[in-house]
VOMINU-869290 format. One line per field, with one value per residue (C-alpha): residue in three letters; x, y, z. Coordinates in Angstrom, 1 decimal, padded with zeros to 4 digits. Example, Ala and Ser with C-alpha at 12.3 -4.5 7.8 and 13.67 -1.06 7.14 Angstrom:
REM VOMINU-869290
resn	c(ALA_SER) .
X	c(012.3_013.7) .
Y	c(-004.5_-001.1) .
Z	c(007.8_007.1) .
END
This chain:
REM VOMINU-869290
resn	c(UNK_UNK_UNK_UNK_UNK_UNK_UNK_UNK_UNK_UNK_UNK_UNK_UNK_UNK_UNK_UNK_UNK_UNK_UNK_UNK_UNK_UNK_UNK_UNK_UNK_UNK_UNK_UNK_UNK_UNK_UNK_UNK_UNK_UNK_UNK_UNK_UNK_UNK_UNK_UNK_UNK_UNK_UNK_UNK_UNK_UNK_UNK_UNK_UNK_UNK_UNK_UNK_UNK_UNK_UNK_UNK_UNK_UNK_UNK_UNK_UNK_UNK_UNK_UNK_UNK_UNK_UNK_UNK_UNK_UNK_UNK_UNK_UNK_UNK_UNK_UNK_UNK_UNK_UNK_UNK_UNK_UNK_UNK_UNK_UNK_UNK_UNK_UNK_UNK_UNK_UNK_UNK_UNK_UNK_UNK_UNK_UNK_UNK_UNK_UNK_UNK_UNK_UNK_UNK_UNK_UNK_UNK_UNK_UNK_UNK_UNK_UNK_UNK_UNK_UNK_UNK_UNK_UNK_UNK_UNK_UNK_UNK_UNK_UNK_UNK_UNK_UNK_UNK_UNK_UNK_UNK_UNK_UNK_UNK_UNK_UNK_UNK_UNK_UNK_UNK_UNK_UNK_UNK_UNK_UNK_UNK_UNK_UNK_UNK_UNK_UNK_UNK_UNK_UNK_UNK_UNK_UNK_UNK_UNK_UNK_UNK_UNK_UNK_UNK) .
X	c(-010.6_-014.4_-015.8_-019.4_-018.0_-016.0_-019.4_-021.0_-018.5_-018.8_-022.8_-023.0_-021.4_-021.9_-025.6_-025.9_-023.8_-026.3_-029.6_-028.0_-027.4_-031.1_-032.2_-030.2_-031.2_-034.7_-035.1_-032.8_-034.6_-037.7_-037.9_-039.3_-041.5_-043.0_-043.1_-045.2_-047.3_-048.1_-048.8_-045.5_-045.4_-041.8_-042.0_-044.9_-042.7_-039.6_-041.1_-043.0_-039.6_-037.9_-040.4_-040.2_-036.7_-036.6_-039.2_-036.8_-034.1_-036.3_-037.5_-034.2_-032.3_-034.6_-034.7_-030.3_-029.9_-033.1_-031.0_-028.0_-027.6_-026.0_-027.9_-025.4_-021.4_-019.1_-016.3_-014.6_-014.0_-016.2_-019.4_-018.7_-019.4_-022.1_-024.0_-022.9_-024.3_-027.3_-028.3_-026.9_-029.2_-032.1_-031.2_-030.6_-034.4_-036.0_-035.1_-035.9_-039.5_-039.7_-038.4_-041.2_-043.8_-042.4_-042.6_-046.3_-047.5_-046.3_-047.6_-051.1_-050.9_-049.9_-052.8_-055.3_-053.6_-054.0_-057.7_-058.7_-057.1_-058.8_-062.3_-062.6_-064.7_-063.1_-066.5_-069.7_-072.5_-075.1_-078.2_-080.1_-080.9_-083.9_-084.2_-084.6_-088.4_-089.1_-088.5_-091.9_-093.1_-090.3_-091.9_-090.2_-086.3_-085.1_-081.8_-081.9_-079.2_-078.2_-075.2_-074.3_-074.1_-075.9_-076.4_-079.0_-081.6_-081.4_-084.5_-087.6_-086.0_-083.4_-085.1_-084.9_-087.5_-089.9_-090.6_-093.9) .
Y	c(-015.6_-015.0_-018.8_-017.4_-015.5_-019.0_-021.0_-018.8_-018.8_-022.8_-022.8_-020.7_-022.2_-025.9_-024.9_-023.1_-026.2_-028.4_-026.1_-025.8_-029.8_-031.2_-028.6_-028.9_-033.0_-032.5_-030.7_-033.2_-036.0_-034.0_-033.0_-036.5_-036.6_-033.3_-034.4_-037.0_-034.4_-032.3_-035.3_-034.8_-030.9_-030.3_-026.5_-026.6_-029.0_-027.0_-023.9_-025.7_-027.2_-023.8_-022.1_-025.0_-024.7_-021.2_-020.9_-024.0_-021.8_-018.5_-020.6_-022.6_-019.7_-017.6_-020.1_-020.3_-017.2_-016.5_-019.2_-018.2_-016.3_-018.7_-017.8_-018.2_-016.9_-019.8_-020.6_-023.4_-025.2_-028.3_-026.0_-024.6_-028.0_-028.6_-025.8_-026.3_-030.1_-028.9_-026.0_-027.7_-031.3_-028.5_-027.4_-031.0_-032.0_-029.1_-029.6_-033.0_-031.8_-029.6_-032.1_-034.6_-032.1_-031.2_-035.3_-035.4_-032.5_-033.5_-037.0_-035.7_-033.6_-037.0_-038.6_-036.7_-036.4_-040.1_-039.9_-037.9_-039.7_-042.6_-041.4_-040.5_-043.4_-045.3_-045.5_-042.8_-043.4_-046.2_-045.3_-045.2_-047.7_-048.1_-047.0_-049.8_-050.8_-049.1_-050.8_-051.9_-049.1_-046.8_-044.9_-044.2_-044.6_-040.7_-039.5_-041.9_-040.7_-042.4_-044.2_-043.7_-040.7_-038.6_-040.2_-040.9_-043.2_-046.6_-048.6_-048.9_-049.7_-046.6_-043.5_-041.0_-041.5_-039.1_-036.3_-036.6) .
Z	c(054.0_053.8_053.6_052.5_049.4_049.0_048.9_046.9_043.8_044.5_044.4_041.4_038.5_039.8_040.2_036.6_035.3_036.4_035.4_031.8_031.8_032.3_030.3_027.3_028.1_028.4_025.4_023.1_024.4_024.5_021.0_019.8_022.3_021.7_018.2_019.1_020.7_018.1_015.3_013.6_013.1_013.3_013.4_016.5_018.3_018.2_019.0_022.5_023.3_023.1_025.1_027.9_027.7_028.3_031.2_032.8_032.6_034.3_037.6_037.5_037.9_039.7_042.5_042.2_042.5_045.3_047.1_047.0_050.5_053.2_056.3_058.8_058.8_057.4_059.6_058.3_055.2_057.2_057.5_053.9_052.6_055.1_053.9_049.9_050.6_051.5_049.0_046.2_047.1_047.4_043.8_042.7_044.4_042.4_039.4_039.4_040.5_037.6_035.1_036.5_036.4_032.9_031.6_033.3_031.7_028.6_028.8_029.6_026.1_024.4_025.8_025.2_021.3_021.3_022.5_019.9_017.3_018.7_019.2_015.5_014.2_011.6_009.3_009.5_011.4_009.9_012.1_015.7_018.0_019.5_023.2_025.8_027.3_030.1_033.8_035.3_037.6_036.8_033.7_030.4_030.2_030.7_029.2_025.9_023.6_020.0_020.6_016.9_016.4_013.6_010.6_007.6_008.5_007.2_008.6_010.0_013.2_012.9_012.9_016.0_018.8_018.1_021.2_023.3) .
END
Protein backbone atom coordinates (compact mmCIF):
# COMPACT_ATOMS: atom_id res chain seq x y z
CA UNK A 1 0.00 0.00 0.00
CA UNK A 2 1.36 3.48 -1.13
CA UNK A 3 1.14 5.60 2.27
CA UNK A 4 1.75 8.97 0.19
CA UNK A 5 -1.40 8.43 -2.11
CA UNK A 6 -3.00 7.40 1.46
CA UNK A 7 -2.01 10.99 2.87
CA UNK A 8 -3.00 12.69 0.10
CA UNK A 9 -6.72 11.51 -0.17
CA UNK A 10 -6.56 12.32 3.81
CA UNK A 11 -5.12 16.01 3.22
CA UNK A 12 -7.46 16.87 0.55
CA UNK A 13 -10.94 16.75 1.60
CA UNK A 14 -10.12 17.52 5.39
CA UNK A 15 -8.22 20.50 3.99
CA UNK A 16 -11.10 21.67 1.42
CA UNK A 17 -13.47 20.89 4.44
CA UNK A 18 -11.83 23.26 6.46
CA UNK A 19 -11.25 26.10 3.53
CA UNK A 20 -15.02 25.80 2.74
CA UNK A 21 -15.84 26.14 6.63
CA UNK A 22 -14.14 29.60 7.57
CA UNK A 23 -15.15 30.81 4.46
CA UNK A 24 -18.73 30.14 4.45
CA UNK A 25 -18.25 31.57 8.44
CA UNK A 26 -16.55 34.60 7.53
CA UNK A 27 -18.88 35.61 5.12
CA UNK A 28 -22.18 34.83 7.33
CA UNK A 29 -20.67 36.63 10.06
CA UNK A 30 -19.11 38.99 7.74
CA UNK A 31 -22.13 40.17 6.03
CA UNK A 32 -23.16 42.61 8.89
CA UNK A 33 -20.04 43.83 9.21
CA UNK A 34 -19.57 44.63 5.67
CA UNK A 35 -22.92 46.21 5.99
CA UNK A 36 -21.62 48.38 8.41
CA UNK A 37 -18.98 49.19 5.93
CA UNK A 38 -20.78 50.42 3.24
CA UNK A 39 -23.43 52.60 5.41
CA UNK A 40 -26.19 50.16 5.09
CA UNK A 41 -26.16 49.40 1.21
CA UNK A 42 -27.25 45.87 1.25
CA UNK A 43 -26.55 45.23 -2.47
CA UNK A 44 -22.63 46.77 -2.17
CA UNK A 45 -22.15 44.61 0.82
CA UNK A 46 -23.14 41.46 -0.66
CA UNK A 47 -21.42 41.90 -3.73
CA UNK A 48 -17.82 42.75 -1.49
CA UNK A 49 -18.60 39.71 0.64
CA UNK A 50 -18.92 37.49 -2.44
CA UNK A 51 -15.91 38.78 -4.10
CA UNK A 52 -13.83 38.23 -0.65
CA UNK A 53 -15.27 35.03 -0.50
CA UNK A 54 -14.31 33.93 -3.76
CA UNK A 55 -10.63 35.22 -3.77
CA UNK A 56 -10.45 33.17 -0.07
CA UNK A 57 -11.36 30.29 -1.91
CA UNK A 58 -8.57 31.00 -5.01
CA UNK A 59 -5.39 31.40 -2.45
CA UNK A 60 -6.98 28.79 -0.10
CA UNK A 61 -6.98 26.29 -2.52
CA UNK A 62 -4.18 27.32 -4.56
CA UNK A 63 -1.91 26.98 -1.49
CA UNK A 64 -3.87 23.17 -0.74
CA UNK A 65 -3.31 22.01 -3.64
CA UNK A 66 0.52 23.80 -4.22
CA UNK A 67 1.05 21.82 -0.92
CA UNK A 68 -0.08 18.93 -1.45
CA UNK A 69 3.23 16.94 -2.55
CA UNK A 70 4.69 15.03 0.61
CA UNK A 71 8.41 15.43 0.08
CA UNK A 72 9.69 12.37 1.36
CA UNK A 73 8.33 8.42 0.69
CA UNK A 74 5.73 7.51 3.56
CA UNK A 75 6.55 4.30 5.17
CA UNK A 76 4.35 3.81 7.90
CA UNK A 77 1.04 4.74 9.09
CA UNK A 78 3.23 6.72 12.18
CA UNK A 79 5.10 9.02 9.50
CA UNK A 80 1.71 9.41 7.46
CA UNK A 81 0.31 11.15 10.46
CA UNK A 82 3.54 12.89 11.10
CA UNK A 83 3.55 14.45 7.89
CA UNK A 84 -0.53 14.97 7.69
CA UNK A 85 0.06 16.82 11.31
CA UNK A 86 2.26 18.97 9.90
CA UNK A 87 0.78 20.10 6.45
CA UNK A 88 -2.63 20.22 7.70
CA UNK A 89 -1.39 22.74 11.06
CA UNK A 90 0.43 24.72 8.00
CA UNK A 91 -3.09 24.90 6.27
CA UNK A 92 -4.82 25.54 9.62
CA UNK A 93 -1.98 28.55 10.38
CA UNK A 94 -2.72 30.10 6.96
CA UNK A 95 -5.93 30.47 6.91
CA UNK A 96 -6.12 31.90 10.11
CA UNK A 97 -3.54 34.59 8.65
CA UNK A 98 -5.78 35.26 5.92
CA UNK A 99 -8.92 35.48 8.01
CA UNK A 100 -6.95 38.15 10.23
CA UNK A 101 -5.70 39.97 7.47
CA UNK A 102 -9.23 39.74 6.10
CA UNK A 103 -10.99 41.31 9.77
CA UNK A 104 -7.97 44.09 9.68
CA UNK A 105 -8.58 45.09 6.34
CA UNK A 106 -12.03 45.31 6.84
CA UNK A 107 -11.82 47.12 10.08
CA UNK A 108 -9.58 49.81 8.45
CA UNK A 109 -12.52 50.40 5.75
CA UNK A 110 -14.95 50.84 8.84
CA UNK A 111 -12.79 53.35 10.26
CA UNK A 112 -12.12 55.34 7.90
CA UNK A 113 -16.33 55.16 7.08
CA UNK A 114 -16.64 56.27 10.53
CA UNK A 115 -14.10 59.16 10.09
CA UNK A 116 -15.81 60.61 7.49
CA UNK A 117 -19.07 60.40 8.91
CA UNK A 118 -17.52 62.13 11.78
CA UNK A 119 -15.62 64.86 10.17
CA UNK A 120 -18.71 66.30 8.53
CA UNK A 121 -19.45 69.24 10.74
CA UNK A 122 -22.75 69.13 12.28
CA UNK A 123 -23.59 73.01 11.47
CA UNK A 124 -21.75 75.32 8.42
CA UNK A 125 -19.05 77.38 9.04
CA UNK A 126 -19.84 80.88 11.04
CA UNK A 127 -16.49 82.67 10.21
CA UNK A 128 -12.43 83.13 10.54
CA UNK A 129 -10.35 83.61 13.36
CA UNK A 130 -7.89 85.91 13.64
CA UNK A 131 -4.27 84.66 13.28
CA UNK A 132 -2.15 84.71 16.50
CA UNK A 133 0.49 87.79 17.16
CA UNK A 134 3.60 87.10 16.02
CA UNK A 135 6.52 85.59 18.52
CA UNK A 136 8.98 88.45 19.47
CA UNK A 137 11.97 88.11 17.01
CA UNK A 138 10.51 85.34 15.02
CA UNK A 139 8.52 87.58 12.31
CA UNK A 140 4.96 86.95 11.24
CA UNK A 141 3.18 83.56 12.10
CA UNK A 142 3.83 81.49 8.63
CA UNK A 143 1.30 78.78 7.58
CA UNK A 144 -1.98 80.46 9.27
CA UNK A 145 -5.01 78.56 7.96
CA UNK A 146 -8.89 79.32 9.00
CA UNK A 147 -9.68 76.77 11.37
CA UNK A 148 -13.36 77.10 10.25
CA UNK A 149 -13.47 76.44 7.22
CA UNK A 150 -15.05 78.60 4.32
CA UNK A 151 -17.87 80.54 5.16
CA UNK A 152 -19.69 84.04 4.87
CA UNK A 153 -18.14 86.63 6.91
CA UNK A 154 -19.94 87.58 9.91
CA UNK A 155 -17.74 90.33 11.72
CA UNK A 156 -15.35 92.75 11.86
CA UNK A 157 -13.17 90.33 13.51
CA UNK A 158 -13.93 87.41 10.82
CA UNK A 159 -12.84 88.31 7.66
CA UNK A 160 -9.77 86.53 5.91
CA UNK A 161 -6.23 88.04 6.56
CA UNK A 162 -5.65 89.95 3.70
CA UNK A 163 -2.16 88.89 1.54
CA UNK A 164 0.98 91.27 1.83
Amino acid sequence: MDFNVVGYLIYLPISITLTVWVARTLSRNGRLFLSDVMNGDEKLADAVNHLLVVGFYLINLGFVVAFLKISSTVESTRNLFEELSVKLGIVLFVLGVLHLTNVFVLNKMRRRGLLRHESTPPVAPQGWLQPPAAVAGHGPVMGHRPVMGHGPATGPTDAPPSPR
